[in-house]
N, C-alpha and C positions, 0 to 999 in steps of 0.2 A: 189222542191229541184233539180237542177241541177246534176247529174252525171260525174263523170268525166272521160274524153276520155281515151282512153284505148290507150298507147302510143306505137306507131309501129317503131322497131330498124331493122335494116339488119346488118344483123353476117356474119362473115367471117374468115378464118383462113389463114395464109400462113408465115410458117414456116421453118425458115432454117438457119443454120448459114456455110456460107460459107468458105472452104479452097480453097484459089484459088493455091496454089503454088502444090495441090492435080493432077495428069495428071484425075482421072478416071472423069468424068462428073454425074452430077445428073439430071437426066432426070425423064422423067413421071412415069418410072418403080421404082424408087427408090422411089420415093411418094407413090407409088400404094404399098409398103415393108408396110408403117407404115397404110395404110388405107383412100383412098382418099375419102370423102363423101362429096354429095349433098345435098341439101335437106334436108326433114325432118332428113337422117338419120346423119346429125351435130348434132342436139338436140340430139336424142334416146343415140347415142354412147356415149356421152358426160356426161352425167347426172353419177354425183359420182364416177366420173374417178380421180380426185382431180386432174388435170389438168388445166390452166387459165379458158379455155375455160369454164368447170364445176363451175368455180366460177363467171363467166361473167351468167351463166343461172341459179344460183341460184339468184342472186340477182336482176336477171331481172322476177324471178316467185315472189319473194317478194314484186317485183313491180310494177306484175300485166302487165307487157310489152307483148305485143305479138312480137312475134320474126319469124323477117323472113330469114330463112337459108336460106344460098348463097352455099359456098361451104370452104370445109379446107381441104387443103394440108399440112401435116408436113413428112420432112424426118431427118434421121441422122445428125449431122454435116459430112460435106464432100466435096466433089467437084465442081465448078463451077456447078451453074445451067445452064440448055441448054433454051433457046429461046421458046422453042418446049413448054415444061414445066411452061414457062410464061405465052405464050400464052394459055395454057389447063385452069389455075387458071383466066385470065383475060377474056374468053370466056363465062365461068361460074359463074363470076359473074358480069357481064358488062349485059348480060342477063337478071340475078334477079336485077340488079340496072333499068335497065332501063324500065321495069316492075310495079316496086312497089316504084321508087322514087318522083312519088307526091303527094303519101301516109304517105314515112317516118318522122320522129321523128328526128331520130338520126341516124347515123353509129357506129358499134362497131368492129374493127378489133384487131383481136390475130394475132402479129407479133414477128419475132424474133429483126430485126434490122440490121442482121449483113449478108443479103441474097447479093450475086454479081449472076450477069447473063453473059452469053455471049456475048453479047450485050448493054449492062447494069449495071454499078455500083454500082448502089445505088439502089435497087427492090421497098424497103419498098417508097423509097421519089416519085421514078417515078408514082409508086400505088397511093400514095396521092395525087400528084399532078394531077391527071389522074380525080380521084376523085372530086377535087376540080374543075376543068377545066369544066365537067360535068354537076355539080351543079350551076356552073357559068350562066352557057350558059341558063339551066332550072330553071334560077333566084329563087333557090331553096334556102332556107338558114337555114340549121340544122346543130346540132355539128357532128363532125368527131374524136373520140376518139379511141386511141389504146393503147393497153399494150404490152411491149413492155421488152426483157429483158437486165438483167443489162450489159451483153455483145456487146451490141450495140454500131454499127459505127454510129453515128445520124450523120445526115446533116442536113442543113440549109430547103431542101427540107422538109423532112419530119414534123418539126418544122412548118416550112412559110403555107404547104399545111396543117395542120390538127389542131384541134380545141387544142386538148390535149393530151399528149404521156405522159402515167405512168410507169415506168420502179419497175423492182424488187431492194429490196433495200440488200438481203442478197445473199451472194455466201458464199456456197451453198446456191439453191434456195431453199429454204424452205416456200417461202414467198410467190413461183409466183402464188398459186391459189390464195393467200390475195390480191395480187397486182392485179390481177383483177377486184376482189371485190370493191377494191377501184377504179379503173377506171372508173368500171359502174356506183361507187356511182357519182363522178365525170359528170359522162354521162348523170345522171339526173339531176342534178344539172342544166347542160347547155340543158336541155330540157325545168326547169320550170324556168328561171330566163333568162333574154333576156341580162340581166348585159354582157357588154364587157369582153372578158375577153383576154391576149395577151402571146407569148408563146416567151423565152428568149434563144437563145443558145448560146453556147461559147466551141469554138473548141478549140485543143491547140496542140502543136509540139507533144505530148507524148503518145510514142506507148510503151504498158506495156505488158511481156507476161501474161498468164492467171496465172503463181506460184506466183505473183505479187498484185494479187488482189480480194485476200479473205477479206471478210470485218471483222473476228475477228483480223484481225492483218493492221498496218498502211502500208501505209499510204490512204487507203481505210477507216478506222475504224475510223480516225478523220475526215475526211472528211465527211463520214456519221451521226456522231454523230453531226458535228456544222451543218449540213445543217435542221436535223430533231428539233434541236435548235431555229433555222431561222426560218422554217413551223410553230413553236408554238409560236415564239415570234409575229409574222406578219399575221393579220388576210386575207390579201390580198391575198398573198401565197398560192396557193392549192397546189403544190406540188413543188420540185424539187428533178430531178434525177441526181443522179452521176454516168456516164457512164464508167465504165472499158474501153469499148472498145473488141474488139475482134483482135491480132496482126496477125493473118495466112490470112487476106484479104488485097492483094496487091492493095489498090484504096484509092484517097486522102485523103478523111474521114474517111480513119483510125486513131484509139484511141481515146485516154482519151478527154470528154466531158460532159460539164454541161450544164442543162437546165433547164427550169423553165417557170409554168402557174400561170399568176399574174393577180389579177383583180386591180391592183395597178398601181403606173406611173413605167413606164419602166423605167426608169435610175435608179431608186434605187432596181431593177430586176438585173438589169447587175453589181450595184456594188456588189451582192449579190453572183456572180456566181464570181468574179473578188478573193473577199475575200476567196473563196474554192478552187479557185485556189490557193489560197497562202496558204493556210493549206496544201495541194497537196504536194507544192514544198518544202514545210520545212521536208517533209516524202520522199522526192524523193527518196533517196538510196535503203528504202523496197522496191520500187517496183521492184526491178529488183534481187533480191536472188540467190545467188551464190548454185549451186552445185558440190557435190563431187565427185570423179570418183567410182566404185565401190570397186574397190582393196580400199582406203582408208577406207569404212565407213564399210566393212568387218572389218579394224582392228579396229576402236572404236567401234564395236557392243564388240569384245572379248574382249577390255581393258575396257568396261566398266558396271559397278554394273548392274544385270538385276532384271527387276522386272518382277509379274508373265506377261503373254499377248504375242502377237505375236510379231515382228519388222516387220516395213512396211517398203518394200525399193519404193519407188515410183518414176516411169517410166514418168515424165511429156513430153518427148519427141515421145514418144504414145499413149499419153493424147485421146483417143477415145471421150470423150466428147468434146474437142477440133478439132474434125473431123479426127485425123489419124487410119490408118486401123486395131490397137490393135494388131496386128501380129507378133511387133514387138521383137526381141530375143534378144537384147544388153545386156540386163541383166539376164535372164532364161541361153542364153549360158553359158558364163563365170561363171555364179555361179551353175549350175550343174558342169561345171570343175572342180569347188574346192571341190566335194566331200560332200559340207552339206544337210543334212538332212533337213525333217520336210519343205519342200519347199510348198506352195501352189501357183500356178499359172491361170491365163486365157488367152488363145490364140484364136484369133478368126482366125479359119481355117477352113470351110467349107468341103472342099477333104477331109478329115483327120479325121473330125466329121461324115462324111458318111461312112466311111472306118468300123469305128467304129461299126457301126450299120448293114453293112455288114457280117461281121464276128461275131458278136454280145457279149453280157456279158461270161467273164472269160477268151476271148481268147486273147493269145501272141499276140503282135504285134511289130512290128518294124518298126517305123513312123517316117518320116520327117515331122516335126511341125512349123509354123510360115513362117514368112520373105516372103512370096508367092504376095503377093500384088505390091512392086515393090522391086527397088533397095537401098532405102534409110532408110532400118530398119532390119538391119543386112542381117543374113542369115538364112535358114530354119536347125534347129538342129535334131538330129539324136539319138532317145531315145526308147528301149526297156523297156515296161510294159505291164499290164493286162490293159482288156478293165474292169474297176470297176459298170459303171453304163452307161445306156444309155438314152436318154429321147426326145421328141419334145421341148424343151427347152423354156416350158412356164413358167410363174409362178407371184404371183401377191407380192407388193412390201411389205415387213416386215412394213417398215414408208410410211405412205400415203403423207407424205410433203417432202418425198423424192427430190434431185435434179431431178432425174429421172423422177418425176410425172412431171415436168413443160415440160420436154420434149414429154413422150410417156403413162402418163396417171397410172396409177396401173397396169393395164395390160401386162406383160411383152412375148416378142417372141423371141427367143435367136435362133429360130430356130434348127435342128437337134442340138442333142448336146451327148457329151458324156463327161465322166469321165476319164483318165485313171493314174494307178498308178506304180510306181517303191517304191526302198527301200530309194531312194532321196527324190522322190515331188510327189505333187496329182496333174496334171494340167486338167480344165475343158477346153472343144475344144466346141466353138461353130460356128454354121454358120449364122449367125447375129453379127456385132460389136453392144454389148451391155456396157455403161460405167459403171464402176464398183461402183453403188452408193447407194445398196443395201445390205444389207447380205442376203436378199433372192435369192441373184442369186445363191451363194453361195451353204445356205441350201437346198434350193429347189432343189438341186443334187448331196444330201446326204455329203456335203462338212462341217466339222467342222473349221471353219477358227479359231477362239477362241483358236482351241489346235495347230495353226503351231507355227511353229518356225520363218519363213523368210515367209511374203506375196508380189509377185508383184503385186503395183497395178499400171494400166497405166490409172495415171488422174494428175490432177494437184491441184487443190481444191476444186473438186465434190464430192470424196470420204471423204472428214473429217467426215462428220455428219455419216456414215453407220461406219467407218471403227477406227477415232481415240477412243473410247470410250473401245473398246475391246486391244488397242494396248501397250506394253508397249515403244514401244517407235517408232520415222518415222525417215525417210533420206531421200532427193531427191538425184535421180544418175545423172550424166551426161551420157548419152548417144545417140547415132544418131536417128534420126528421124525426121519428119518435123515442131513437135510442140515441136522442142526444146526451151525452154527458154535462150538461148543465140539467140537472135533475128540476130545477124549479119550474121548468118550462111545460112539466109536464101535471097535469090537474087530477093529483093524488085525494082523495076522500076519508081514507082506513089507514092513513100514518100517523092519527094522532099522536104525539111525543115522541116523533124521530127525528132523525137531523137529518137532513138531505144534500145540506152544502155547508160550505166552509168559507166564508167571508176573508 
């Protein structure tokens, strides 16, 4: 009785979703914040992190795969990646490719989608195409699958060079260790069946901000609903993704995109992706939601019925998950002016969090907090309290399917951090921007968010799963920042013939 070959995969990681309109750059140091690993230690760190990654190496010990780490890089969303930082991820694994590729099976890459370089556009397409070009030449011929998230600028690149791109189907990601899983499952698939199989994309003019495109509300939530439709009516069909898009990446390929891996005839792939589009545009107005200024939704919190829970005023213009610096005061200011109570806030301030730990628990202080990152997120405000708690601002996540996990794992590093309070607000200072998609950031630093009155949170639709369930009611504010959802504010270059708003 024959045995069967024990099938060899090369992993890789390289994560990032880019703000280009961001001045600071991300360079090799800002990778090295989240933990850049080689080698075996991909595998060790990864096992039970509830991360893609974690779900790409369970289902590959299911299946008996040996797996050969290359290397993974994830950072923050934030800045332009630097050349330098390309080159450290393609060095290391161009290395283990050229090594162990007339050995492999398959490829397996954890990508974000929505990465720009200095140099470079499109990371993820250039990487495939690089890939593929490789394979070419070493008349090698194995699948190239990656997962990829629902944020994603996809290009034609990355589609044309790679076997299959599985995208997350929920924002919040609560899906993206699943969606891995399914990748991999995917991955074997095109390990043991030689069956063609061809991959569909369809760009379109529509750049959506991120308050635009939660999938429990349209016009995301119909579109994902007929497409998961589509997948089960069509046995051809392995998957198709509905791409948001990511709108703070000034380069062509931004937004909204549909694609699809069909072992079927392509034209009726494309009229497949045609028809979701047109689900799309009959929802078009959702995507683009209107906000209010803060003086307004002050006066409908007063005028109107409260039930027990917090109010969440939500800061999507400092949306941290959407790569800006969290520091932002547009709305901390002005509403310590008006004098309310029972405030809970997060500033991510590093000086100010050290300050803290300096003079240590119980003592006065008198801090300038926030707005320190640049000019485009108010100003840094001027508040007298107790240092309440201080802490290395670790802590692991309350929900393991956290948005947060798809990002940076269970493991959380908020860095120095402190607590500090007035007879107004509790605001935590940390020196890491962490996006607020947990209540263990919260708790984990003695923080009862459950008993505020007023919470800022600065995201967009990361925080629903940790934070609406506690809340009795939300409001998005209008205010400055660079991941404001009024898109026109911001001085795009390379969107020639896209639509950016909705009149």
């Amino acid at each position: 009785m024959n045995e069967t070959v024990q099938k060899k995969v090369l992993l890789a990681c390289f994560y990032h979703e880019t703000h280009t309109f961001l001045s600071q750059k991300t360079g090799v140091e800002q990778f090295a914040e989240a933990g850049i690993m080689i080698g075996r230690d991909l595998i060790t760190n990864n096992i039970d992190n509830g991360s893609p990654t974690d779900g790409f190496l369970s289902c590959a010990a299911e299946q008996n795969w040996e797996i050969i780490p290359s290397i993974q890089m994830t950072a923050s969303p934030s800045g332009t990646v630097t050349d330098e930082a390309i080159r450290f991820f393609d060095t290391h694994f161009f290395e283990t490719f050229e090594l162990e590729c007339q050995n492999l099976d398959g490829i397996f890459l954890v990508l974000h989608g929505a990465m720009v370089g200095e140099s470079v556009n499109d990371v993820e397409g250039a990487l495939l195409k690089k890939i593929h070009n490789r394979l070419k030449i070493k008349s090698i011929d194995i699948p190239v699958v990656a997962v990829i998230d629902l944020h994603a600028n996809v290009s034609s690149d990355m589609t044309d060079f790679s076997t299959c791109i599985y995208s997350y189907r929920k924002n919040p990601h609560s899906d993206a260790r699943d969606s891995a899983v399914e990748a991999a499952r995917l991955l074997g698939q095109f390990m043991d069946d030689e069956q063609t199989v061809s991959q569909c994309h369809l760009a379109t003019r529509y750049v959506i901000p991120p308050t635009g495109l939660g999938t429990a509300l349209d016009p995301m939530k119909s579109v994902q609903e007929r497409a998961r439709k589509l997948e089960s009516s069509d046995p051809d069909l392995l998957c198709i993704n509905v791409m948001g898009g990511y709108a703070y990446a000034d380069i062509p390929d931004c937004g909204f995109s549909i694609n699809c891996c069909t072992r079927g005839p392509i034209p009726v792939a494309n009229a497949y992706l045609l028809e979701l589009l047109g689900v799309f545009e009959v929802h078009l107005r959702d995507a683009y939601p209107v906000e209010d200024s803060l003086e307004d939704v002050l006066i409908t919190i007063d005028q109107t019925p409260r039930s027990e829970g917090p109010v969440l005023l939500i800061e999507p213009a400092d949306n941290i998950g959407g790569g800006a610096p969290g520091d932002g005061t547009g709305i901390l200011g002005p509403l310590l002016a008006t004098g309310r109570k029972g405030i809970v806030a997060i500033i991510n301030d590093a000086e100010a969090a050290e300050f803290c730990h300096k003079v240590g628990l119980d003592a006065q202080v008198n801090l300038r907090i926030g707005a320190k990152t640049d000019i485009y997120h108010g100003e840094p405000v001027t508040i007298d309290a107790t240092v309440h708690h201080i802490s290395d601002g670790k802590f692991d996540l309350e929900n393991k399917k956290s948005h947060l996990a798809s990002m940076m794992g269970i493991h959380i590093n908020m860095g120095l951090s402190a607590v500090i309070m007035n007879a107004q607000a509790t605001i935590l200072l940390t020196s890491r921007k962490i996006p607020p998609m947990d209540l263990g950031q919260l708790h984990s630093q003695g923080i009862t968010p459950e008993k505020a009155d007023l919470i800022i949170i600065k995201a967009a639709v990361s925080h629903k799963d940790a934070y609406d369930p506690i809340a009795a009611a939300s409001y998005y504010i209008d205010s400055d920042g660079l991941c404001s959802s009024n898109l026109n504010k911001l001085p795009y270059i390379k969107l020639l013939g896209k639509q950016v708003s909705v009149c």
